[in-house]
N, C-alpha and C positions, 0 to 999 in steps of 0.2 A: 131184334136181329134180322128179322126178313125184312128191313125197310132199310137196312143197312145193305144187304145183301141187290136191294132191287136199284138204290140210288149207286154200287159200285156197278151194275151190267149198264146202267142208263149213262154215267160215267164214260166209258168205255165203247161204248156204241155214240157217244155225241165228241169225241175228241176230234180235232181237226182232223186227225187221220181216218177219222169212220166214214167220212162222206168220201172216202175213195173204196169203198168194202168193193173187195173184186168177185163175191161168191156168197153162199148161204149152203147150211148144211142140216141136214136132218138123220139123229142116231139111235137105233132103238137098239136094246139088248135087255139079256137079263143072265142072273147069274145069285148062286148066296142065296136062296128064296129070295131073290128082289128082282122085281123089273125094271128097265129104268129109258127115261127115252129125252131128248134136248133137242134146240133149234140153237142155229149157230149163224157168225157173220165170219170169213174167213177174208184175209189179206194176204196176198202173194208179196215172198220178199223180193221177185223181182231179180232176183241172184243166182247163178250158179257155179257149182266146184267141179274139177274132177270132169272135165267137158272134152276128152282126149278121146273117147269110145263113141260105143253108141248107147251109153247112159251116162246119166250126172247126178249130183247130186241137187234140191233145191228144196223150199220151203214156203212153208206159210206161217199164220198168227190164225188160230181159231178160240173166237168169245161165243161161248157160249151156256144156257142158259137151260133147265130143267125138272125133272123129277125122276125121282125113284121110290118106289111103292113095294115094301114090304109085304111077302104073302107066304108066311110061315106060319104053319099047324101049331107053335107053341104059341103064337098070339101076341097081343099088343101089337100089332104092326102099325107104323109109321108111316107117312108121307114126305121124305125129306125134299127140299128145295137144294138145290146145287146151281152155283154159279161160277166156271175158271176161266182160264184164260191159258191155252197152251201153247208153243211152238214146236212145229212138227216137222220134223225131217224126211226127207223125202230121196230114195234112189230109186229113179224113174229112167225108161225109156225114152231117147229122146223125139222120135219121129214129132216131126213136125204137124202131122195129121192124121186121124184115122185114130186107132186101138192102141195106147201105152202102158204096160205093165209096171206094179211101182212095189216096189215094198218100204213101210214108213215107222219112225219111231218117236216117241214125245215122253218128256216127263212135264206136268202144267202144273199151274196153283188153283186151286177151288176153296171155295167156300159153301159151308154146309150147313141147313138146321131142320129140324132137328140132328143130335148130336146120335141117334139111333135110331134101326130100325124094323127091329123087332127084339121081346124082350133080353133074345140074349145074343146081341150084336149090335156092341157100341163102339165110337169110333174118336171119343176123349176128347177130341177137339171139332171145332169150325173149322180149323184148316187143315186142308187135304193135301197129299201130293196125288196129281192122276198121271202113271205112265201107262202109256201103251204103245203095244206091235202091231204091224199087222202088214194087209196086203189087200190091190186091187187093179182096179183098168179105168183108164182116163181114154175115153172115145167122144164120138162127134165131128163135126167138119172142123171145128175148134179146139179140138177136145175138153168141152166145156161142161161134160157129162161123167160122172165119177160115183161109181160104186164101189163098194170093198168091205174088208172085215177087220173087227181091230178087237185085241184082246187086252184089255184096261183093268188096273188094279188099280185102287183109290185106297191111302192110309194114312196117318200124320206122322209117318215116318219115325214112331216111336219116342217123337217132343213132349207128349203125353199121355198117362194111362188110362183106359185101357186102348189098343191099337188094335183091334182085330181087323180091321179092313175090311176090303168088298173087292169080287172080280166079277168082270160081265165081260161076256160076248155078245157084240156090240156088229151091228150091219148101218151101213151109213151111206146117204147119199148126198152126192154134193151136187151143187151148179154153179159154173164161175161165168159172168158178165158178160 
């Protein structure tokens, strides 16, 4: 499964669309006795809605790629490997420079293995939904510099037993090109 899981991120990072990655991200969090932290390639869609104010709406594609490390007193803890691929919405500020405030939303697809991680939280399947909220500030002379906080639950959406899921708060930094 993990050689499954590393040829779909290699996939995905070598598509003719990856040699245009407009950014890279890095998210650590923890939450659920787990920690859990990823690197990421992100793609701006380039688009925007709702451009009448002085916000819009706009988005990205983030692939990316990690672990989460069980550290629970009841034991067996786990090292799971996660790999999705999310798209994320974005209502942002739109100032052309300087400091923009955003609040953002995503549901992704992941893939998971171990299918646990610790011995009493298991999560039935390889495949995950990951949605999360959250909020931050895009600054810089480009605003090419992006911090913020996002509060992500990961589950199989109940396709299979058992479901008990995971939620982490999650601090992330981004950098776009």
């Amino acid at each position: 499964m993990m050689k499954r899981l590393f040829a779909l991120m290699f996939c995905v990072l070598t598509a003719t669309q990856a040699y245009a990655v407009d950014g890279v991200s890095v998210v650590y969090g923890s939450g659920n006795s787990a920690d859990m932290a990823r690197v990421g390639a992100l793609w701006d869609w380039n688009k925007s809605w709702l451009n009448d104010g002085d916000w819009h709406v706009t988005g990205f594609w983030e692939a990316a790629v990690g672990q989460w490390r069980g550290k629970s007193s009841i034991g067996n803890n786990q090292t799971i490997t996660d790999v999705g691929i999310t798209p994320v919405f974005r209502f942002e500020q739109k100032n052309p420079s300087g400091m923009a405030p955003y609040l953002e939303g995503a549901i992704g697809f992941h893939l998971i293995t171990p299918t646990f991680i610790y011995a009493n939280r298991k999560f039935g399947s390889s495949f995950q939904f990951g949605d999360h909220v959250g909020f931050g500030m895009r600054f810089g002379e480009r605003r090419q510099f992006d911090v913020g906080y996002r509060y992500q639950h990961l589950s199989n959406g109940s396709i299979k037993k058992p479901n008990q899921g995971i939620n982490f708060s999650q601090i992330h930094l981004d950098y776009r090109f």
